[in-house]
N, C-alpha and C positions, 0 to 999 in steps of 0.2 A: 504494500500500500504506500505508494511512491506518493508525496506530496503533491506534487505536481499534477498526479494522476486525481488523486483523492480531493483537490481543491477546484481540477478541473469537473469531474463529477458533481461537487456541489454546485457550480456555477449553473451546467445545464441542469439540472434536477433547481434548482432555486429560478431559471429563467422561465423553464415551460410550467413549473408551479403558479408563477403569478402570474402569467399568461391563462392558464387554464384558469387559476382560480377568481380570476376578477370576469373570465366568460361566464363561471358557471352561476344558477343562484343561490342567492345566500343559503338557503339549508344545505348545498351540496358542497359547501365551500369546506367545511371541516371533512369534507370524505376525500376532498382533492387532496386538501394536506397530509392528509393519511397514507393514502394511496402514494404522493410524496414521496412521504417519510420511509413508508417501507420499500419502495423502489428504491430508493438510497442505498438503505442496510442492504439491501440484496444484491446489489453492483458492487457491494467493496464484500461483502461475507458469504454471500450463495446462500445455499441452506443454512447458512445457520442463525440465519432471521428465525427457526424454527425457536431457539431458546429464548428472545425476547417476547414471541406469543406464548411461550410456557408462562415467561415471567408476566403477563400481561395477564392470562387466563386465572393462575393463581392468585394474586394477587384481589385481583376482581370477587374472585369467589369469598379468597379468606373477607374481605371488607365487606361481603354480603352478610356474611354468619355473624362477624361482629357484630353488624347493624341489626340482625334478629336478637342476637341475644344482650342486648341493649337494650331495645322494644321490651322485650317476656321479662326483661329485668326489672322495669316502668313497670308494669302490667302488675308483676307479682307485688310489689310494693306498695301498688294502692289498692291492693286487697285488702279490705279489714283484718284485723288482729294478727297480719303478716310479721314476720322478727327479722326488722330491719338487716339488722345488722347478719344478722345470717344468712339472711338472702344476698346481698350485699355481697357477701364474701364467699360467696359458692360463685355466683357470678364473674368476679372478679378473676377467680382459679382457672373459670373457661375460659375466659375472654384472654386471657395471659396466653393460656395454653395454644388458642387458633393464632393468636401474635405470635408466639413462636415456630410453632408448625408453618404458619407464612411464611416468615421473614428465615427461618432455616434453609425453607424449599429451595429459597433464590441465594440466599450464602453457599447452599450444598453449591448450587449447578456451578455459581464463581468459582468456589472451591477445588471442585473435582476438573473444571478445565485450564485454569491460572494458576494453583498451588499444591493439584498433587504430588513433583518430583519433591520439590521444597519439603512440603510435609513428609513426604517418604524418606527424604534427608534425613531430618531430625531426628525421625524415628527407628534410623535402622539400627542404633544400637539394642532398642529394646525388642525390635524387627526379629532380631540375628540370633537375640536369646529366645526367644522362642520357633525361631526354624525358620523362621518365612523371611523371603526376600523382597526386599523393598524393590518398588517399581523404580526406575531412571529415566524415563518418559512419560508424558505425558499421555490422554488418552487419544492422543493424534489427529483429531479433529478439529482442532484450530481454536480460537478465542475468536466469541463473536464483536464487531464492531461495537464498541460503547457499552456493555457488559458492567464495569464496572460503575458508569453510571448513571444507566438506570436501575441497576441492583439497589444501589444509595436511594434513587426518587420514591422505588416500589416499598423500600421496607418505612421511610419516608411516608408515609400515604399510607401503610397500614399503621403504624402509630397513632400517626393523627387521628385516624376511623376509633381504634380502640381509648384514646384519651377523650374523644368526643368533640377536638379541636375542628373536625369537617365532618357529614356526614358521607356514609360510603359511596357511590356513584353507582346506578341503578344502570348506569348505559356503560356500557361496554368497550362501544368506541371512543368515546368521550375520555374515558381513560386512557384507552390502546394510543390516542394523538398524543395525551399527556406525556407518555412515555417514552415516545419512539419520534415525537418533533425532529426534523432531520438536521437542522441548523445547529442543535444542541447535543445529541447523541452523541457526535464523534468525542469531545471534549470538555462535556458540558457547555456552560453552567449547572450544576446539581440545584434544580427547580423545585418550589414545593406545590402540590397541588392547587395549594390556595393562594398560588403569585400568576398562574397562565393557564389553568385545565380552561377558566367560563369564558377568556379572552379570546383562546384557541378557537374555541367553538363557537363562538359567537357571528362568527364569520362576516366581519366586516371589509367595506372594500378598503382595495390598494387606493390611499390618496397621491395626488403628486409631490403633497408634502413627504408622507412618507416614505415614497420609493426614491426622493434626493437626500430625506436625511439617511434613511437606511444606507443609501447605498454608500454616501459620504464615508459612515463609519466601515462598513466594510472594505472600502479601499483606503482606508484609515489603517485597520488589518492587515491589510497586504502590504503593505509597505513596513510594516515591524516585521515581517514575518519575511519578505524578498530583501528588503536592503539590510538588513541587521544581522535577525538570527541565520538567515541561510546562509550570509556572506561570512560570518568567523567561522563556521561549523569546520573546516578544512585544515584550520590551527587547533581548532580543541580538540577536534577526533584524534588528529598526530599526536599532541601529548599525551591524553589519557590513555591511546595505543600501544604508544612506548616511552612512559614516564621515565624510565632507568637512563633513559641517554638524554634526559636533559637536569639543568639545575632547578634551585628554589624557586630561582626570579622563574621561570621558562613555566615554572608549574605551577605559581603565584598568576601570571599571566592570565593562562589555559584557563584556572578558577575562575576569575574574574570574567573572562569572556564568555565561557559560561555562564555563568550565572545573566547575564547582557542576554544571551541566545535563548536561555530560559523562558526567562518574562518577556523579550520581544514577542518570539515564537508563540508562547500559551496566552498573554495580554491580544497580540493582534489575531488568535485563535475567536478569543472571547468576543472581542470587536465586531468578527466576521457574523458570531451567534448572535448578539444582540442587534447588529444593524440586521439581518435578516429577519427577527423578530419583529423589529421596526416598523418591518414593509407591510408585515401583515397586521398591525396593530396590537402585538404584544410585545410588552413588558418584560424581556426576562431579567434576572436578577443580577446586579453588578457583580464581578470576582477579583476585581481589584480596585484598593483606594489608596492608590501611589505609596506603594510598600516602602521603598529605599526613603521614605520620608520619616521611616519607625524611628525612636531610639529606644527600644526593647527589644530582645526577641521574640517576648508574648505579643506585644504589638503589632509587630512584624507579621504576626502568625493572622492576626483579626483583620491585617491588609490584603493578604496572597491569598490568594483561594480560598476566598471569601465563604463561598457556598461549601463547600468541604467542613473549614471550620465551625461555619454554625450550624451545618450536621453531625460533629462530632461532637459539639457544645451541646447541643437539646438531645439528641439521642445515644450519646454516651458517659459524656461526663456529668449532667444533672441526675440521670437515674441514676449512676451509680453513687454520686455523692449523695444521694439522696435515700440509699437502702439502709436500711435497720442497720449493718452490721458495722455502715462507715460512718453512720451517724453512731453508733455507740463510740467508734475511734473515737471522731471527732471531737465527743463531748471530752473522753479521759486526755485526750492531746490539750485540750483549753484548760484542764485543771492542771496537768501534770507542767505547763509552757506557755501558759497565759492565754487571754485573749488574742492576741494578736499571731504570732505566731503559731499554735494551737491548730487554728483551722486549717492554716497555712500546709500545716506539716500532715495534718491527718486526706487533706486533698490529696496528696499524691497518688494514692492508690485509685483515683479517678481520674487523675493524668496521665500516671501510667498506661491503664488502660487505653484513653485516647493515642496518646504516642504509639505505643502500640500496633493499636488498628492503624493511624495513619502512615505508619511506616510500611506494615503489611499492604497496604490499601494500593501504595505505589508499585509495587512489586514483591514478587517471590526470588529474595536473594537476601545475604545477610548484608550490605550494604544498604539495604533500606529498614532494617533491624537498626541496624548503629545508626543510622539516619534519626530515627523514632529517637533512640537514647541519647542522641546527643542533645536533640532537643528537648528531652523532657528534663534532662539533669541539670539544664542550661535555665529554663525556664522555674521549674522547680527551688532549685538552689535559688534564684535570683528573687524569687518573691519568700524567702526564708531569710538572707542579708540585709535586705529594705531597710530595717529597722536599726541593723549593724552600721548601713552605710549612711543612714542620715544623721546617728549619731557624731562617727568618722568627720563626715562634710562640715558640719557644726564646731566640729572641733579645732578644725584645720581652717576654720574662716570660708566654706568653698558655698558661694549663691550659688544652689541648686535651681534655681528658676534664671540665670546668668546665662548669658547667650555663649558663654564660653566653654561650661558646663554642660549645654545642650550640644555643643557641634562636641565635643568627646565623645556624647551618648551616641551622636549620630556615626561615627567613625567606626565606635564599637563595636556598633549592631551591623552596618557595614563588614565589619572584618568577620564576625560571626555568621552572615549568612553566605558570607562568601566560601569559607568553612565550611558550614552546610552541605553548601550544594556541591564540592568535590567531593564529598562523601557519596551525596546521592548520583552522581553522575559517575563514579569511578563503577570498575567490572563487578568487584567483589570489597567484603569487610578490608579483608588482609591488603589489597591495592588499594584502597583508601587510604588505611593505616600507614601503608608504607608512601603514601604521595603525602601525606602531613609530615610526617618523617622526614623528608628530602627538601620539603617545603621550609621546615625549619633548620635544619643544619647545613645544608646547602647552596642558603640563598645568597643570590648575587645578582648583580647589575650587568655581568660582562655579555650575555648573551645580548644584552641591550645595547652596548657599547659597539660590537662590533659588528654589530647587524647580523645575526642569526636567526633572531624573529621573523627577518623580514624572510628567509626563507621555507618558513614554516607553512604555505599554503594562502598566507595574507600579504601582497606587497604594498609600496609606500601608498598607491593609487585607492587600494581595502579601505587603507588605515584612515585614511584621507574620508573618503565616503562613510564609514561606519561612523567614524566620531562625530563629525557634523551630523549624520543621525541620528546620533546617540543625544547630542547635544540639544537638535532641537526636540527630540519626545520629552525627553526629561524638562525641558522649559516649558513645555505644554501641560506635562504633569507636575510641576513644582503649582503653574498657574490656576489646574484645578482644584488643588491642594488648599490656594488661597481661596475659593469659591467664584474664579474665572472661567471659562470654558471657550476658549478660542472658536472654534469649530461651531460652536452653536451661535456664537458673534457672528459667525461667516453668515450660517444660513438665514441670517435675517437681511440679507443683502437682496440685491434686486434677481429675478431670474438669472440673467445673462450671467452674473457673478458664481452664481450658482455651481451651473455648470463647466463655468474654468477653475473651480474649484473641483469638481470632480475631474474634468483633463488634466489640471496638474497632480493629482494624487495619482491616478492611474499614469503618466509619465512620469514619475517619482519611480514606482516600481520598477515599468519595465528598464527606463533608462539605466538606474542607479543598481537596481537588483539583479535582475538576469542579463547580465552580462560579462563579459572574458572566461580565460582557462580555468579560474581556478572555483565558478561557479558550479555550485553541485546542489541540484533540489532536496532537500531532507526529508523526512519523514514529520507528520506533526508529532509534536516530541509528548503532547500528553493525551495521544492517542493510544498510547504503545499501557497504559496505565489503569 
């Protein structure tokens, strides 16, 4: 699934959508999208759109049964001399139990096609003691397009049914659009039902406003994605290929630019989903609020995949910090460490679990394991010091609210997610380990000095273009940061402006992006996840 190929796929399947769908009439608009959507999945996976109507059909079912036995639950309650609290709690047991059985059904299927060698890994020492051989492949039938998340929307959507947050969706299709929207699938945004299912379906038309703003953003998209991330890809792939033949600085580099290729690539991903949302009159949900502006790495985490986080915040770290056993922690952590700290320390075990999952979430490898731990330990420790370090500041004279004390934090957090992300981009735990390693004993200027970068896949002409790119997105996002938004300044302009503003974005790409030797299309990098 060559980007190229897969961006061109969207283009036609997004052109003859709105084309068909502003022909067809409004009730048949949300079956165009559909039909869309699953055209889509089926051009880049074949058959194995089959597992997203599994997950579609279950999913459906489970939020049926929930929604009856919610009703009979009503029902029983206002029967006379019924015992509340019994009924209540019988109820409660099932409605858990169809919640799980759900949201298992669609973990199994991720599971057994994303993470069985991995789990067969871990397990084969206990594997070996008892006889059986652990698998070392997978079940050979491929991972389907976007898998991972709508797996997230579906279990997503069944919570909500069981908490009472939405009621279940009585139509079938109406959820099946929910789920499998084609602009979204490949990379998200992770949507909740109650931000785009009534929009989707409501099947309003294509305005002129919306198909120039959508499209703006979209080729807003392409251009983080042609002039940026595709253009270093050719330097970072060479290091992280063969880290051992270069030094610190060379793999200080590599991070950085990475990390650049990261969020161009997944930000101008998201761009592309949301302005295509655009066109059709939905909303989807932002996934980033100018991250590199964090001075935390919790921060950091509430800016970057937005929608991830606040799926791991509401459906994994409040249930669990919220179960009997962490609220008992909780309470002896506050007597035994105070208020303040107390809570602080007994939360980890519902950080953990998030790290955890979101390390898993990215992949099956132990590189996204230490990914998870680096950031839990980082963020953990860091809201445990708080209290350490504002005494420290206090003591030392240092204005914490000081503009100078703010660019450290920002430096910091900088240096930290840069960190990060050679973790999660390296092959394995141990080539992580040892690119930190090299990174710090080895570093040096000279590869810089005598121009050996420049032979790395990127020459002066790259460096040239990418930083002035680099330069102005980051001005654009410093400006939204302020509550400026260039781009939506533009569109308030006359027609004509309009559209040379969409000719120069769309000559932005191709001129600046696809062009010379050393241009190579990539993969959408968090398609692969």
């Amino acid at each position: 699934m060559k980007s190229y190929i897969s961006l061109a796929v969207l283009g036609l399947v997004l052109i003859a959508a709105v084309m068909l769908y502003q022909l067809a009439p409004r009730r048949m608009r949300p079956v165009v999208l559909l039909a869309a959507s699953y055209g889509y999945v089926w051009m880049l996976s074949g058959a194995l759109l089959t597992f997203l109507l599994f997950s579609t059909a279950s999913i459906w079912a489970t939020g049926m049964v929930l929604d009856a036995l919610r009703s009979r639950r009503a029902a029983e309650l206002a029967e006379p001399g019924a015992s509340r609290r019994a009924v209540k709690q019988r109820y409660q047991r099932l409605m858990r139990c169809m919640l799980a059985t759900g949201a298992a059904a669609n973990l199994g299927v991720l599971a057994a096609l994303k993470y069985l060698p991995f789990f067969a890994g871990l397990a084969k020492p206990l594997l070996a003691a008892v006889g059986v051989a652990a698998p070392t492949a997978g079940l050979g039938i491929g991972v389907p397009i976007g898998i991972s998340f709508y797996t997230l929307q579906a279990i997503s959507y069944l919570a909500d049914v069981y908490r009472g947050t939405i009621s279940a969706d009585r139509n079938p299709v109406r959820l099946a659009l929910f789920l499998a929207f084609f602009p979204q699938i490949m990379e998200g945004p992770i949507a909740r039902y109650g931000q785009t299912a009534a929009r989707l379906w409501e099947g309003r038309p294509v305005t002129a406003e919306a198909l120039f703003g959508g499209s703006a953003r979209i080729l807003w998209g392409l251009a983080k994605k042609l002039v940026v991330a595709d253009r270093v890809n050719a330097l970072v792939k060479a290091v992280f290929d063969d880290y051992g033949s270069y030094d610190g600085g060379v793999i200080a580099l590599a991070a950085v630019l990475y990390t650049a290729q990261l969020y161009f690539d997944f930000s101008g991903a998201m761009d592309i989903a949301v302005g295509a949302g655009r066109i059709f009159g939905v909303s989807e949900p932002e996934n980033f609020r100018q991250p590199f502006a964090s001075r935390t790495a919790s921060e950091f985490w509430q800016r970057w995949h937005v929608t991830l986080g606040s799926w791991f915040r509401d459906y994994v770290f409040y249930p669990v910090s919220l179960s009997a056993p962490v609220k008992r922690l909780s309470a002896a952590a506050r007597r035994a460490l105070g208020s303040r700290v107390g809570p602080v320390a007994a939360s980890g075990v519902a950080l953990a679990c998030v790290w955890l999952g979101n390390g898993l979430w990215h992949g099956a490898g132990g590189q996204y394991l230490l990914f998870g731990a680096y950031y839990f330990v980082l963020i953990w420790t860091g809201g445990l010091v708080v209290p350490l370090a504002e005494r420290l500041c206090l003591h030392m004279g240092i204005d914490r609210d000081g503009r100078a004390w703010h660019a450290w934090q920002h430096l910091r957090t900088l240096a930290v997610i840069v960190v990060g992300e050679l973790i999660f981009r390296a092959a394995s735990a141990e080539d992580a380990l040892s690119m930190v390693w090299r990174l710090v004993t080895t570093f040096s200027f000279a590869s810089f000095a005598d121009g050996t970068v420049l032979t790395l896949g990127m020459d002066a002409a790259d460096v040239a273009v990418v930083s002035v790119a680099v330069v102005v997105l980051l001005v654009v996002g410093h400006l939204r940061e302020r509550g400026m938004h260039p781009l939506r300044r533009m569109w308030s302009c006359p027609w004509p402006a309009r559209a040379a503003l969409l000719l120069a974005l769309a000559m932005v790409s191709v001129v600046f992006g696809a062009y010379g030797a050393s241009y190579v299309p990539i993969d959408p990098m968090y398609a692969q996840f």
